[in-house]
C-alpha positions in Angstrom: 0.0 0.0 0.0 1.2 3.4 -0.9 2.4 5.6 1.3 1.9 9.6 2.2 5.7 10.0 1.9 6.3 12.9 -0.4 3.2 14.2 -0.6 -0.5 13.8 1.4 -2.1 11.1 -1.0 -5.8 10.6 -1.6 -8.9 7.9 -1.4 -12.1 7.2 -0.2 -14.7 4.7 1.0 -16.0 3.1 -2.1 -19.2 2.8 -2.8 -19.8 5.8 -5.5 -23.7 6.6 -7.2 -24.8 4.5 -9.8 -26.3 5.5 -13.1 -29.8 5.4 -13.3 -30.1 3.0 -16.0 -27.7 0.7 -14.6 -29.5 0.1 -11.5 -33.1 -0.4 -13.2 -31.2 -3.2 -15.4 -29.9 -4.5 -12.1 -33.7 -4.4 -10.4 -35.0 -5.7 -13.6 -32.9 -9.3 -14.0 -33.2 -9.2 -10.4 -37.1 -9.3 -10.9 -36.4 -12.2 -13.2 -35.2 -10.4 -16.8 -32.7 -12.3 -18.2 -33.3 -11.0 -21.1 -31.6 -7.7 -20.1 -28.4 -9.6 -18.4 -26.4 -9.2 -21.6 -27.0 -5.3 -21.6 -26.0 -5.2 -18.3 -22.7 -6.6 -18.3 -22.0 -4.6 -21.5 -23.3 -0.9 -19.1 -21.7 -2.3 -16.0 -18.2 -2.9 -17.8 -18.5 0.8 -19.6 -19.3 1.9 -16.3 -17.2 1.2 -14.0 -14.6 2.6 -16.6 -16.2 5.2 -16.5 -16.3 6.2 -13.3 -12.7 5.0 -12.7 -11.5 7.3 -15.5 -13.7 10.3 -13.7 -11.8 9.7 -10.1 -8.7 9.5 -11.9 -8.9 12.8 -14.2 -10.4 14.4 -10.6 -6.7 13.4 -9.0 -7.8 10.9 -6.6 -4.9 8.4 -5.8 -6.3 5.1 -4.4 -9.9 4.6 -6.4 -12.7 1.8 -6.5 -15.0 0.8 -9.0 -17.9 2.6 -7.1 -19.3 -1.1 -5.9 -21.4 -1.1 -9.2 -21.6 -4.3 -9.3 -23.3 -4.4 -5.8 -27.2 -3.9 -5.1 -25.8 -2.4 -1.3 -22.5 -1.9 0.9 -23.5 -5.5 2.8 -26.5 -7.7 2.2 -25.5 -8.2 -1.7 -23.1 -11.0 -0.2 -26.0 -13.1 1.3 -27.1 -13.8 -2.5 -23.6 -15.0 -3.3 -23.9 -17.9 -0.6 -25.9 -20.8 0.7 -27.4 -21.0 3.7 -29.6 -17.7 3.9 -33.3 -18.0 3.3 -35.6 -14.6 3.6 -38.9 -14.6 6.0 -40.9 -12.0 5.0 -43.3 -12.4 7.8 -40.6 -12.4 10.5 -40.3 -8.7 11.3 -37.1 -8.0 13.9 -36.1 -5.0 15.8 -33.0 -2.9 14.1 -31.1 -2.7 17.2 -27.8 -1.7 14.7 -29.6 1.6 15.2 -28.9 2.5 18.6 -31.1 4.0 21.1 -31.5 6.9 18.4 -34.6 5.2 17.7 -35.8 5.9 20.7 -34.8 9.5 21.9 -35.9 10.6 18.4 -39.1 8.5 17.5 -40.7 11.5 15.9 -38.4 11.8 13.1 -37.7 7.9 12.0 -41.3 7.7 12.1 -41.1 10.6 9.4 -37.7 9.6 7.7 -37.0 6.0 8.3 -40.2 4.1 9.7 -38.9 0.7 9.1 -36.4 1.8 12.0 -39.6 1.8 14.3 -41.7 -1.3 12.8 -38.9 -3.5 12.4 -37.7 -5.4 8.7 -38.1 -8.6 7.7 -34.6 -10.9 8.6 -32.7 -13.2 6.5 -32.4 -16.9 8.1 -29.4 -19.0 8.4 -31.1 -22.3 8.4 -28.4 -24.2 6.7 -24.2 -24.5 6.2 -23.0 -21.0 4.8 -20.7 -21.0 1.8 -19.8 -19.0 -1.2 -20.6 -20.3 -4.1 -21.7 -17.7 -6.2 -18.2 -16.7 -7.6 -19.1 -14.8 -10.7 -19.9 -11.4 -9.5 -17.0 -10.9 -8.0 -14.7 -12.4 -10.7 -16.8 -10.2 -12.8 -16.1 -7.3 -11.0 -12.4 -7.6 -10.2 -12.2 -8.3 -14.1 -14.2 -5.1 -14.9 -12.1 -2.9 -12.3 -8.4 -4.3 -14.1 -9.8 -3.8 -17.6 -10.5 0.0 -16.2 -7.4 0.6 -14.2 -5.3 -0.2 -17.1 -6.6 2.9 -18.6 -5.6 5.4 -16.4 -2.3 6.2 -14.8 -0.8 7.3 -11.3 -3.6 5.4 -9.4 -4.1 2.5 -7.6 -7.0 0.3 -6.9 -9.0 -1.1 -3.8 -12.1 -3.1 -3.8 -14.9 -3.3 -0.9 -15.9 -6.8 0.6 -18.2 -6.6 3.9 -16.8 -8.2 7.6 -18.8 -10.7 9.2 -19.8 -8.2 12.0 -22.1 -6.7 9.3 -22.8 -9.1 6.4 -25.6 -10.7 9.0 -26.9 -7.5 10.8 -30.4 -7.9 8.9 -30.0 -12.1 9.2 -30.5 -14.5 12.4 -28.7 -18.1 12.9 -31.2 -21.1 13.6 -28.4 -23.8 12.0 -25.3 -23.3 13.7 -24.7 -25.0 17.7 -23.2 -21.2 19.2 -22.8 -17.7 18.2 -19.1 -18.1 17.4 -19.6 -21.1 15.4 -21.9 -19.2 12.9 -19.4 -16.6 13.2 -16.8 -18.2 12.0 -18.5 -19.7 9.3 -19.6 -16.8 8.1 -16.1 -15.3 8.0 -14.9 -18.5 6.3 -17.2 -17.7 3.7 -16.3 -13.9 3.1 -12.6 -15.0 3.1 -13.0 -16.5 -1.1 -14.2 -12.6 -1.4 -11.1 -11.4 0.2 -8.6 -13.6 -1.6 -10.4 -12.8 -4.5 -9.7 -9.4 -4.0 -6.2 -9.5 -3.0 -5.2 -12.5 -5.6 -6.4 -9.8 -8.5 -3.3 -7.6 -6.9 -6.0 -5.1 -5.9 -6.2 -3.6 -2.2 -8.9 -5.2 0.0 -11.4 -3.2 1.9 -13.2 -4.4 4.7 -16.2 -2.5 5.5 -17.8 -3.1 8.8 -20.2 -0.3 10.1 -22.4 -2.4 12.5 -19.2 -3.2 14.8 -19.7 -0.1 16.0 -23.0 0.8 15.5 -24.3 -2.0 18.0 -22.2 -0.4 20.7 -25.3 1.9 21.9 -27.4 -1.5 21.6 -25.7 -3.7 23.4 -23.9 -1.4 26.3 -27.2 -0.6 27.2 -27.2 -4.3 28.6 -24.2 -4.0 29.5 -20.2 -3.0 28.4 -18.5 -6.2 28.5 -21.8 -7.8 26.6 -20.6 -5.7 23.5 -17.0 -6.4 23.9 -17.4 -10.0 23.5 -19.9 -9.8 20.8 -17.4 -7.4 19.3 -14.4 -9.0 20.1 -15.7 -12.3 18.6 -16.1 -10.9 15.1 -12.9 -9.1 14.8 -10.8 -12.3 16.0 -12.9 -14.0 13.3 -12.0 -11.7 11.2 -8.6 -11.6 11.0 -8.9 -15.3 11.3 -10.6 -14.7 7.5 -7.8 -12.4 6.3 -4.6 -14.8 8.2 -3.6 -15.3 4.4 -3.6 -11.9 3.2 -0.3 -9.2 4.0 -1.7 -6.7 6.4 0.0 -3.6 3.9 -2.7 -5.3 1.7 -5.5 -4.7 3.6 -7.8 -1.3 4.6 -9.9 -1.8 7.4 -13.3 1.0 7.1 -15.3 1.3 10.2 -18.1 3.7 10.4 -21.4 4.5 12.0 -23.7 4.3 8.4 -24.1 6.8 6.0 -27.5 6.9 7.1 -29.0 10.6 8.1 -30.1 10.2 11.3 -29.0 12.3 14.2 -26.0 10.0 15.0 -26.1 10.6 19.1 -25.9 6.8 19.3 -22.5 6.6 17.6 -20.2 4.9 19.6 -17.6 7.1 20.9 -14.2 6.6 19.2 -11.8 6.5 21.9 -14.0 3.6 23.4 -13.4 1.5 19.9 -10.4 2.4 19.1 -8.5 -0.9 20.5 -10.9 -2.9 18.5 -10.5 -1.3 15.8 -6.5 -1.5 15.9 -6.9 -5.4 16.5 -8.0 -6.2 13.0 -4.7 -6.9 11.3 -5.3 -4.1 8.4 -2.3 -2.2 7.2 -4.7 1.2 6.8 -8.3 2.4 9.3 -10.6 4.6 7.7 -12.5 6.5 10.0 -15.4 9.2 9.9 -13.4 12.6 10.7 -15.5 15.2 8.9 -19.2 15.1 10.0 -20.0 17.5 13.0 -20.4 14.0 15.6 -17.0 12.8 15.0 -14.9 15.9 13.6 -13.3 16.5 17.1 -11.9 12.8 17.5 -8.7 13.8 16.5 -8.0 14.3 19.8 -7.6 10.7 20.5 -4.6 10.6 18.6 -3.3 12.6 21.5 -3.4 9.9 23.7 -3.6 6.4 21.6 -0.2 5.4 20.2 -0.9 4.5 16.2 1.0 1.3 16.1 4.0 1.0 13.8 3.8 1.1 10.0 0.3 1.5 10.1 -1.9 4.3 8.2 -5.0 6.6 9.4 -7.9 7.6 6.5 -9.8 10.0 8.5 -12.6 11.5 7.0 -11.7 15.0 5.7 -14.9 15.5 3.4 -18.3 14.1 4.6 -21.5 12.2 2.6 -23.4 13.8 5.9 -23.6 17.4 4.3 -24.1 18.8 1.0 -22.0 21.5 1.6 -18.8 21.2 -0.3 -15.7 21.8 2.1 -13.9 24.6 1.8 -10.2 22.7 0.6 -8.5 25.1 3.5 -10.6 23.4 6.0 -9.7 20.0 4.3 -6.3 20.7 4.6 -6.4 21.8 8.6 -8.4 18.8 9.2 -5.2 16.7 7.4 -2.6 18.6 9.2 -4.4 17.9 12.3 -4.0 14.2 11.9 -0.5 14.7 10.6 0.6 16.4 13.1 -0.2 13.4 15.6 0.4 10.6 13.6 3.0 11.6 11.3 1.8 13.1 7.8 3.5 9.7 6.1 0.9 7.7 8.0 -2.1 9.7 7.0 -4.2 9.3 3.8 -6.9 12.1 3.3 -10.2 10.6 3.0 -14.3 10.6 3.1 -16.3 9.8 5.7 -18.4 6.9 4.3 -19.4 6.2 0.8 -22.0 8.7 -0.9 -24.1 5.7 -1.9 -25.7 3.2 0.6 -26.6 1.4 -1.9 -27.9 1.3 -5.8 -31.0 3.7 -5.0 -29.6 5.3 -1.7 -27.6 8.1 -3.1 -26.4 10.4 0.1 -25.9 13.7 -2.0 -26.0 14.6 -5.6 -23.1 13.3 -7.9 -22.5 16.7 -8.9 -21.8 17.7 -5.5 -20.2 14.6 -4.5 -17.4 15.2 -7.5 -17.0 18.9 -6.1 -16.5 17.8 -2.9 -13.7 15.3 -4.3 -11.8 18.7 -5.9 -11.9 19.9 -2.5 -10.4 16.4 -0.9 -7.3 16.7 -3.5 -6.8 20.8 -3.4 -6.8 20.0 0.0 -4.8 17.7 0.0 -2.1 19.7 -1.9 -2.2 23.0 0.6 -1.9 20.5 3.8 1.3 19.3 1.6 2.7 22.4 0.7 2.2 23.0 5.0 4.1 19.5 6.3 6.8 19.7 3.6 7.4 23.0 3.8 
């Protein structure tokens, strides 16, 4: 994985807006279209270059195929194994959500009611495994074919942890908690080698870690720390084959807009989150919950030849940054990590999923100029 060491480099999450016409093809063979599966390949492939070409001609330095190839940022990977069957008629709380739900039942009413009636789960009734391999090899083969158009950039693809590829699912086959756990992770590690066999950088995203922290402390502290520490030993039991400098590790708290007081508090994750074997952690730095975690930098020792992707531009707002305040939120991080350890990035992707777009591409591109002018005054400051 490159490194910050002449100049502040750029990235960010991954999961970039779709166009329109590529997701109804997707709903559409999803619906049962096959008919439209050959035109889909052929708009997903032109796509993704695309879009690859775009973050590249922007000045990005570490760039993703946008996850077009996903219908979301974690459930898509249920449809690429066995062992998941959807009840519709089995409606479960969405504890991922926190206590938000709770202080501010007024507004998901309004905004996000399913937060307050519940969704229907996915049900592991049967051994998990990945068979569904063509996606992926799809994807990966669609991402290369792009990359070797451009210059001066590398490439990282997304695959989700096992702390969130199940928050919507329930286990009814496996004997314990960690046994399903494991085989879950099992699973998710062909996606992984997948990934890093292609030569490309693998991202784990993994939101829910820390988005069940308001959940479960409620119940109690140590309750969360086992459930939490469970899934990252799994998961770096998934990724044992893989070079850590390979390896970017994304926790967040959703790129959802919802008031976010149920975050979990950094400095009270931190030590999980340096216990996944990753080479880089990308973090949320930029939104107006998290912006002030810097601090914990202060105190928390970043462990050797490991990198920080903070957040300097946010999905949260559709204000663009000014790139002076992009550059003082870099130096900030610099200045406590060392500015070879830090890679300027966004918050969380601007795209939940295929029809969750979190602000408007045009402002999302703008706010990617900002992210690499940024980038370039916070340079011009540390190297000076």
């Amino acid at each position: 994985m490159r490194r910050s060491e002449s100049r502040i480099l750029t990235t960010h999450v991954g999961s970039l807006p779709r166009p329109p016409e590529l997701v109804a093809m997707a709903q559409n063979i999803r619906r049962g279209s096959t008919d439209e599966t050959p035109a889909y390949e052929a708009l997903l492939k032109s796509s993704v270059e695309e879009v690859v070409r775009h973050q590249a001609e922007v000045g990005l330095d570490l760039i993703s195929d946008g996850e077009f190839g996903k219908a979301s940022w974690s459930t898509y990977v249920q449809s690429r194994m066995t062992g998941y069957e959807l009840r519709p008629d089995d409606i479960r709380p969405l504890n991922w959500l926190g206590r938000d739900r709770e202080r501010f039942p007024e507004f998901f009413q309004q905004e996000m009611p399913r937060a307050i009636t519940g969704a229907p789960v996915m049900i592991c009734n049967a051994p998990l495994a990945y068979v569904d391999t063509h996606p992926i090899t799809r994807d990966i083969s669609n991402f290369q074919s792009a990359l070797s158009k451009v210059n001066g950039v590398d490439g990282f693809m997304t695959s989700v942890a096992p702390a969130s590829a199940d928050h919507n699912a329930a286990n009814e086959y496996y004997a314990s908690d960690r046994e399903y756990v494991y085989a879950l992770a099992d699973s998710l590690r062909t996606e992984y080698k997948a990934i890093y066999d292609a030569g490309l950088l693998v991202q784990v995203d993994d939101a829910v870690l820390a988005n069940m922290y308001d959940y479960l402390v409620e119940h109690s502290p140590e309750k969360y720390r086992q459930w939490a520490g469970l899934r990252v030993e799994a998961l770096n039991h998934a990724l044992q084959d893989i070079p850590e400098e390979r390896i970017r590790y994304h926790i967040c708290y959703g790129s959802w807009h919802v008031p976010h007081v149920a975050d979990a508090p950094l400095e009270n994750i931190v030590d999980l989150m340096l216990s996944v074997n990753a080479g880089a952690y990308s973090i949320e730095a930029a939104n107006p919950r998290h912006e002030h975690e810097w601090r914990v930098w202060e105190q928390v020792k970043l462990p050797n030849n490991r990198i920080i992707i903070p957040g300097v531009i946010t999905h949260h707002v559709t204000t663009v940054e000014h790139p002076q305040v992009v550059a003082d939120r870099i130096v900030r991080y610099a200045e406590r990590v060392g500015r070879e350890n830090v890679i300027a990035g966004t918050d969380c992707g601007f795209a939940q999923g295929e029809t969750t777009v979190r602000v408007h591409p045009s402002i999302m591109w703008a706010k990617f100029q900002a992210l690499v002018e940024g980038a370039r005054i916070a340079t011009k400051h540390l190297w000076s």
